[in-house]
N, C-alpha and C positions, 0 to 999 in steps of 0.2 A: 462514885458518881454513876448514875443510871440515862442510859440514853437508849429510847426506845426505837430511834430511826438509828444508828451505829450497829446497834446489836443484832439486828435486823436483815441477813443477808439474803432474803428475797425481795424486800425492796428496791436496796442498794441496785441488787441483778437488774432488776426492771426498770428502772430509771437510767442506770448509765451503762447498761450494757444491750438491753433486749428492746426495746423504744426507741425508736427515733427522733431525740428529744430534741435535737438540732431543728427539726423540719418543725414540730407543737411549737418550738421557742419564737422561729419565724412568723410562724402562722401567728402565733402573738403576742408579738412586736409591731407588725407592721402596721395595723390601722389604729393600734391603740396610742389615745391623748396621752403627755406627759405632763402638759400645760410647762410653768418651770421648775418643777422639780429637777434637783439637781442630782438624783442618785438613781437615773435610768441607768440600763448597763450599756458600755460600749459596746460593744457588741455580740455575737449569739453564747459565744464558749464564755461573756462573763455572765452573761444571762444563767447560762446552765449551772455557770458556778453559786451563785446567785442562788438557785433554788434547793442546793445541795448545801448550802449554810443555812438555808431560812429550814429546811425539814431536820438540821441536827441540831440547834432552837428549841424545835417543837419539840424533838424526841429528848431533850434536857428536861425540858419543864414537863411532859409530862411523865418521867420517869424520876426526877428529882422534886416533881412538886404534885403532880397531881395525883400520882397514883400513892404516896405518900398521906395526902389528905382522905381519900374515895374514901376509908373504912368511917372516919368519924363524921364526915357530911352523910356516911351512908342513915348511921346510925341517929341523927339529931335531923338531919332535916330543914326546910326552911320554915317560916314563921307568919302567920297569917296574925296582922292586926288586927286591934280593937276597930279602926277608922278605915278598915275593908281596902289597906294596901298589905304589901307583901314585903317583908325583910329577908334577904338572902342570908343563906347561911354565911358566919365570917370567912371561913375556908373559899365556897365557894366566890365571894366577893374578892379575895386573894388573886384565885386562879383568871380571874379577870381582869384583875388590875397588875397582871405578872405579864398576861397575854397583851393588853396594852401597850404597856410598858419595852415589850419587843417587838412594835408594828405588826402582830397579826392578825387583826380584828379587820385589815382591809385587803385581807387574801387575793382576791381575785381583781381587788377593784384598780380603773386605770390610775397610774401617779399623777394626774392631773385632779385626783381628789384624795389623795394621800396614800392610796395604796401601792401593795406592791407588786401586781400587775400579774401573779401566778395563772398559769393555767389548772384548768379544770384537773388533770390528772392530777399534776402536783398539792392541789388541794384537798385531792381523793388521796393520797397517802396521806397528807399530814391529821387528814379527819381520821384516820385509821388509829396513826398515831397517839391522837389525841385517846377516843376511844377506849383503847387497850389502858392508858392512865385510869381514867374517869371515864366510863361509859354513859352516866349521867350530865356530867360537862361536857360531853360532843354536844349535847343539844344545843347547849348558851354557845360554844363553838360555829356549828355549822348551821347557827340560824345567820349568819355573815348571805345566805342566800337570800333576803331580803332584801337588803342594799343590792345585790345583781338584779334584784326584780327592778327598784326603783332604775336602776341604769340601766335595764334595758327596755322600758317604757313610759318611763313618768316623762313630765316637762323638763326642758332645762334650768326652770326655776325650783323644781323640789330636787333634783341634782344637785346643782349649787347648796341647797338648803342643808340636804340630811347628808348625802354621801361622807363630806370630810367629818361628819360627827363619829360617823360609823368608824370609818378608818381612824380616826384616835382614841376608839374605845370608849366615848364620851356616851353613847345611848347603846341600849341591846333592841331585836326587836322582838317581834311576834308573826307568825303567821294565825288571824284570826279567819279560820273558814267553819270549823265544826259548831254543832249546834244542838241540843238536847231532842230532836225530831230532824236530824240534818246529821248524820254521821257521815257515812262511806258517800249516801248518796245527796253529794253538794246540789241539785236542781233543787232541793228542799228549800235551800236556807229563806229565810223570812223574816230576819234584822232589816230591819227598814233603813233608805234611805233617801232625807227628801231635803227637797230645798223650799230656802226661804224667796220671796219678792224679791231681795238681791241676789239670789242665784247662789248663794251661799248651803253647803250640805252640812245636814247633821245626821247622828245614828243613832238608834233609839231599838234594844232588844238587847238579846242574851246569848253568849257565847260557849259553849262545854267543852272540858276538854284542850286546851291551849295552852301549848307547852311555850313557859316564860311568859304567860298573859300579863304579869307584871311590869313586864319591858317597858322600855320609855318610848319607841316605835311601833305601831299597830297595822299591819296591814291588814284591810278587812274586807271581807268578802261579804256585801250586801245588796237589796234588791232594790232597787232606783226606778225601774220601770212595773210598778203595781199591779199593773194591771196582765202583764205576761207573769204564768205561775211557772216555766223551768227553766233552765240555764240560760237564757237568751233575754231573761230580765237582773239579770247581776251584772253589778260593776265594781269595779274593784280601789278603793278607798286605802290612805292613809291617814292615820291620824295620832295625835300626841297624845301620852296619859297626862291627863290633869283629873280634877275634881271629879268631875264627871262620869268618867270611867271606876266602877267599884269591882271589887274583888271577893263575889260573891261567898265563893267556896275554893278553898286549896284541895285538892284530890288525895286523899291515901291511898297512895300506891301500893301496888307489890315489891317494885323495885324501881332503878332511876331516881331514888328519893332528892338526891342532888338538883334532881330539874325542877322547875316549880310549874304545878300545870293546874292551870287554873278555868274557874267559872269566871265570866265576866259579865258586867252589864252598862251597857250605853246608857245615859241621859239626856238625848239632845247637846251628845258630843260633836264639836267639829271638823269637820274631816275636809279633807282634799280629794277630788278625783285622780286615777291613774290611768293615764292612757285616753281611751273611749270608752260611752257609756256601752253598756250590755256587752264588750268582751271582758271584763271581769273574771267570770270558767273560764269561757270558752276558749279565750287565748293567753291570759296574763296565770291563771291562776293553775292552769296545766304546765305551764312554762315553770312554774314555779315548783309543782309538786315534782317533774321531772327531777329537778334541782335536789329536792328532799330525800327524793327517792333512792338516787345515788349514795346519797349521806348516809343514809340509812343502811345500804349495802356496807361501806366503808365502817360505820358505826358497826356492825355484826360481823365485820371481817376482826376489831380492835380488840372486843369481847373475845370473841376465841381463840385468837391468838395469847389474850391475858390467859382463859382457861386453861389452854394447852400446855402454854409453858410450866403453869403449877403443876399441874397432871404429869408432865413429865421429869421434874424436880422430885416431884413426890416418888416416882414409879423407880427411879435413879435410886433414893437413897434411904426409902423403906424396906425392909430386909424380912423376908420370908421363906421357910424351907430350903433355908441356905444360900441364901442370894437375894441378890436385889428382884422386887417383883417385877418390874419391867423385861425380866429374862422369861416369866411364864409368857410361852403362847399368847395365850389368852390375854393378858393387861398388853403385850406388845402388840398385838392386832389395833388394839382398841386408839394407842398411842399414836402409833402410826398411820391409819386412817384417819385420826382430828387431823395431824400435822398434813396429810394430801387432802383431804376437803377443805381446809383451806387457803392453798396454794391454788387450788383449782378452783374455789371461789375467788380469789384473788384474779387472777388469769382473766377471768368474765368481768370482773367488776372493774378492772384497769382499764381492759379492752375499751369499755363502755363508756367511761372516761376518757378516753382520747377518741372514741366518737364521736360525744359531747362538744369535747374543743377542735374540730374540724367544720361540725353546723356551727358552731357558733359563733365561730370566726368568720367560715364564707359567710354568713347571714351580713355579721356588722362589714364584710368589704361590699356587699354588694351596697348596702343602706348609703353608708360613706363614703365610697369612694366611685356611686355607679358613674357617674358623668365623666369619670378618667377611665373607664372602658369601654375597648373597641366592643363593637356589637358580637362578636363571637364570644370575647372575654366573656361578654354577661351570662352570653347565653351557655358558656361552658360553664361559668359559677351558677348560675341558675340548675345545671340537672345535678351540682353535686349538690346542693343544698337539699333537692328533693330524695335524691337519694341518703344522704346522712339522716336528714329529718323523719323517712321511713327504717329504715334501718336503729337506730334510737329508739325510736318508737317501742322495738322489741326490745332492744338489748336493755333497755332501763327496768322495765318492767321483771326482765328474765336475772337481771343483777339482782334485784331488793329481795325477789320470791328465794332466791338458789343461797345468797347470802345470809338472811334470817334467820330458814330454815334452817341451814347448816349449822350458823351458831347455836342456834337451839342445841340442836345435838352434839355439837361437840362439848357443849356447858354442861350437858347429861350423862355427856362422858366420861369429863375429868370429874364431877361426884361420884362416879363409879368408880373411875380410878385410884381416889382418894379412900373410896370404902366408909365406914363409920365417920372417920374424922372430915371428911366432904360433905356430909349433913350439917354437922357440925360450923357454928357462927367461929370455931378457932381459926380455920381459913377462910380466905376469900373466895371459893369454889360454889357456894352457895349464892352469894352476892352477885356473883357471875353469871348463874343459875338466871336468879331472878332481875340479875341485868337486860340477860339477853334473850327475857322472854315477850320484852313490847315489840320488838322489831319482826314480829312476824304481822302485828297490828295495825301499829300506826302509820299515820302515808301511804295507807292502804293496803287495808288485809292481806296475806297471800294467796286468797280465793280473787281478790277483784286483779291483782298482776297477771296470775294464769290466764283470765280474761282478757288483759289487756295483750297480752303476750301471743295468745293463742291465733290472733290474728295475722302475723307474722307467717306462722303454719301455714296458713289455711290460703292466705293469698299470695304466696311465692317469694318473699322475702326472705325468708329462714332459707330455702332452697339455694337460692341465686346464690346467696353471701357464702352458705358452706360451699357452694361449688369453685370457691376462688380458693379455696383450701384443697378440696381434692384434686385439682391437677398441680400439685407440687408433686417432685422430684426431691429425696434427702438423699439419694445416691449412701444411702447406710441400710443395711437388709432389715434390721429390726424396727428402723423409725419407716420405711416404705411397706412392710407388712401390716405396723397395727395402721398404719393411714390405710391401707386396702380394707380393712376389718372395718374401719369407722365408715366408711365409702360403703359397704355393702350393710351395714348398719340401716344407715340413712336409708337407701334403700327400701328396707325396712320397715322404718319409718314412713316414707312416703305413701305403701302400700296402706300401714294401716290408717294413715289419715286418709286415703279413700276411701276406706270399709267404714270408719268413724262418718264420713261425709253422707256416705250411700243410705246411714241409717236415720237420719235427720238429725236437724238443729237440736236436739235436745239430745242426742246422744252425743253430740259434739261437744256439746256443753259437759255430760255428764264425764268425758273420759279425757276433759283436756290439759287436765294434770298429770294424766301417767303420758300421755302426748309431750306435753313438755317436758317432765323430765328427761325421756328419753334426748328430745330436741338438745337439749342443756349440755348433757353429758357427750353427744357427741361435739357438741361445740367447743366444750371446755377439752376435749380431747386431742382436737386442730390446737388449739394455743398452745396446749401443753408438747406437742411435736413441735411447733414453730422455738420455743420458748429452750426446747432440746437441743437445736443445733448449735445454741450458744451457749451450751451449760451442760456437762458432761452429766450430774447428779441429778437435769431433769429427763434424761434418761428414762431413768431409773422409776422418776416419779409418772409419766405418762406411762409406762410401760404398766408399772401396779395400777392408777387408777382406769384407764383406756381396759385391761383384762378383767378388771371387777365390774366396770361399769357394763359393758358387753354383754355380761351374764344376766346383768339386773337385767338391760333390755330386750331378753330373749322373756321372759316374765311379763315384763309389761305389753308385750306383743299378744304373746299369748293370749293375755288378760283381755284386752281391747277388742280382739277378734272374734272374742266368742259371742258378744253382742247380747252381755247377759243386762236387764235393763231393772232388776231387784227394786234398787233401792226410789226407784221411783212408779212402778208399775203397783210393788207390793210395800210402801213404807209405811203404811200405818199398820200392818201386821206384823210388820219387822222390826217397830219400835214402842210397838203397843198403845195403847191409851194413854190420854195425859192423867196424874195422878192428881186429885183436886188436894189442894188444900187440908188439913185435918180443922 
């Protein structure tokens, strides 16, 4: 019997040892509906306990069912009709009707619509979990962020309506915002939305690209106000599949084949509005990708930990020039850094996750409960809301880009690892490969994160929040040295993000990838000492990543300062002519 949260001893660490899961559990508990459900927890330590059964659940099924299935859904795929609907694979229809079947389809949502009231972090492990099974089924998994869109914005009548569907696994949904001339950049979109003399909305246009467009729930991102052409004329719509909705095109993928990502097209479908008109982006549908965004972290943290472990199995008990290869150098370096990127992706993407559920819970006490607070309360929840809400702002963005990436590489490394037989369909090393090559894409390139991230930098955010790091004491010489190192790092850092500033907007632009990473590595450097006091063996591990990463940042400084401007002064001699056509 495989259990992918038991076997797991960095999660375990971080949920009951290194978190303050008592204080997240408080924070939500207290404003959340139960209505009468009768299996709220008495109180915080069953709650805790509560989420340490519901995450070794997930790690059953997905270690006894779903990663069991991945290679054959990998292989078969799902099934596009004659009559332009979409058939799930049988496997994947399993792993949904297993997940059902043990209440976790309503993850986060309150028990007064059936769910089971997790927070944010705790959802951010079990999507990891999920993940490392099926990396393809995180999607039909952590689109569960839909139904938190509708609860944290719709009426109380499409609450009532969809929420208890979700929580009993009864519908999947969809997030519909991308669009064949509307990618990255949603001010595009152009799916119309209009109403009848009864005030009634319909949609009428074309969707690309939407993972699970099949779903029986749609959330859609379309444009209501005609006559305004960017973000400020969308509003944001649900609507049911029925006849209407057709299923243009199923996508052939590289990898993810388990997810069905589909073209779709409106007919003068029915839809419901969400919220208000024209916040649609601007505030429903940012809320939302935040949401994905994190998934997606979590989702590239699950992947590589699947990759790794292979890689490291293999490196164990493949025998060359007299010994296991994992004993060269060489393949131990290799090992060894996937297993610290990501613990140290992990670290950032947890962190981010319990920022998450801090806004998100001050937001719902102040909504709910403003009128039982004294005028200070408000006003003291009021500057933490703006602070989490700034603060998030970066950390989500800096989770999806550092996570992605890393699975990338680490999926690149256990094929190395593996050698011949990693190219090779005989393992899963390849599948892995091409698992965890969307999540540097979707929910937003890691060129448009760095962007969003890079803000943070630039207006004293990033700054504040490490400095709540750098005045610790570990009263231990090796963990208060490399904190001196990251401290004069930073430093560092700050200097060259004024040399970046001094040169203009477009060289900010051009260098604020090696900007962040450095930003990253020193951040994930603080967790990893905070994360040391309480765990002898992370030590060990800050001390290796914190001394490599150091080096790299002497490089990227370097690099930055010299204010070389190539690839945009001189890029059509750099990249030559475009080659026509034969």
């Amino acid at each position: 019997m495989a259990n992918f949260y038991t076997d797991n001893q960095d999660i375990q660490f971080l949920l009951r040892e290194y978190f303050d899961i008592k204080d997240i559990a408080a924070i939500q508990e207290r404003e959340t509906p139960n209505g009468d459900a009768d299996y709220a927890p008495r109180d915080l330590d069953d709650a805790i306990d509560s989420y340490n059964r519901v995450l070794t659940i997930v790690g059953e099924l997905a270690g006894d069912v779903l990663a069991v299935n991945a290679e054959t859904v990998d292989l078969e795929g799902n099934t596009l009709n004659e009559n332009q609907t979409v058939t799930l694979h049988p496997l994947v229809q399993k792993n949904l009707d297993l997940m059902s079947q043990a209440d976790l389809q309503g993850f986060t949502l309150p028990r007064k619509y059936g769910g089971i009231n997790c927070p944010t972090l705790v959802y951010t492990m079990a999507t990891e979990i999920v993940a490392r099974g099926d990396c393809s089924f995180m999607n039909m998994f952590g689109l569960q962020g839909i139904a938190e869109t509708i609860y944290a914005f719709a009426s109380e009548e499409l609450k009532d309506e969809y929420l208890p569907k979700f929580a009993r696994g009864e519908v999947t949904g969809a997030m519909v915002l991308t669009e064949p001339d509307a990618g990255s950049d949603l001010q595009a979109v152009r799916l119309r939305a209009d109403q009848d003399e009864n005030g009634n909305w319909v949609l009428n246009g074309v969707k690309r690209f939407i993972t699970n467009g099949c779903g029986e729930v749609l959330l859609v991102l379309a444009r209501s106000e005609h006559e305004i052409k960017d973000g400020r004329g969308l509003s944001l719509f649900v609507a049911d599949r029925d006849e209407t909705v057709k299923v243009r095109h199923l996508e052939n993928k590289l990898g993810i084949h388990g997810s069905p990502t589909c073209e779709i097209v409106f007919t003068n479908t029915p839809c419901r509005i969400i919220g208000e008109r024209q916040r649609g982006l601007i505030t429903y549908v940012m809320s939302l990708m935040n949401g994905a965004r994190l998934g997606i972290a979590a989702q590239s943290l699950g992947v590589a930990e699947a990759a790794q472990r292979l890689a490291r199995n293999y490196a164990n008990s493949r025998e060359q020039f007299g010994g296991p290869i994992e004993l060269l150098p060489a393949v131990a370096e290799l090992v060894a850094d996937m297993r610290v990127r990501i613990e140290a992706g992990r670290a950032l993407c947890y962190e981010t996750a319990r920022v998450c559920d801090y806004e998100n819970n001050t937001n719902r006490l102040l909504e709910r409960n403003a009128d039982a607070l004294s005028a200070e309360e408000k006003k003291s929840f009021k500057q933490d809301s703006r602070y989490y809400k700034k603060l998030n702002a970066m950390l989500t963005p800096m989770s999806k880009y550092f996570c992605s990436e890393m699975s990338i590489s680490v999926a690149t490394d256990a094929i190395q690892v593996l050698g011949g037989s990693g190219y090779m369909k005989d393992y899963a090393a390849e599948r892995y490969y091409r698992d965890a090559r969307i999540t540097t894409i979707y929910e937003g390139t890691s060129q448009l994160q760095v962007v969003a991230a890079i803000r943070g930098l630039t207006s004293g955010v990033y700054q504040n929040y490490v400095a709540t790091f750098e005045s610790k004491e570990f009263g231990d010489e090796k963990l208060d040295s490399l904190k001196e190192k990251l401290v004069a790092a930073r430093a560092k850092l700050d200097d060259a993000i004024a040399f970046t500033r001094g040169q203009g907007a477009s060289y900010v632009e051009l260098r604020a990838r090696k900007l962040l990473d450095a930003a990253i590595a020193i951040l994930i450097g603080h967790y990893l000492l905070a994360q040391a006091t309480k765990n002898e063996r992370k030590k060990l591990v800050a001390d290796y990543y914190i001394t490599k990463e150091l080096a790299n940042m002497e490089g990227i400084f370097a690099w930055v300062e010299t204010g070389a401007t190539h690839v945009v002064d001189q890029y059509l001699e750099l990249v030559g002519p475009v080659e026509q056509d034969a």
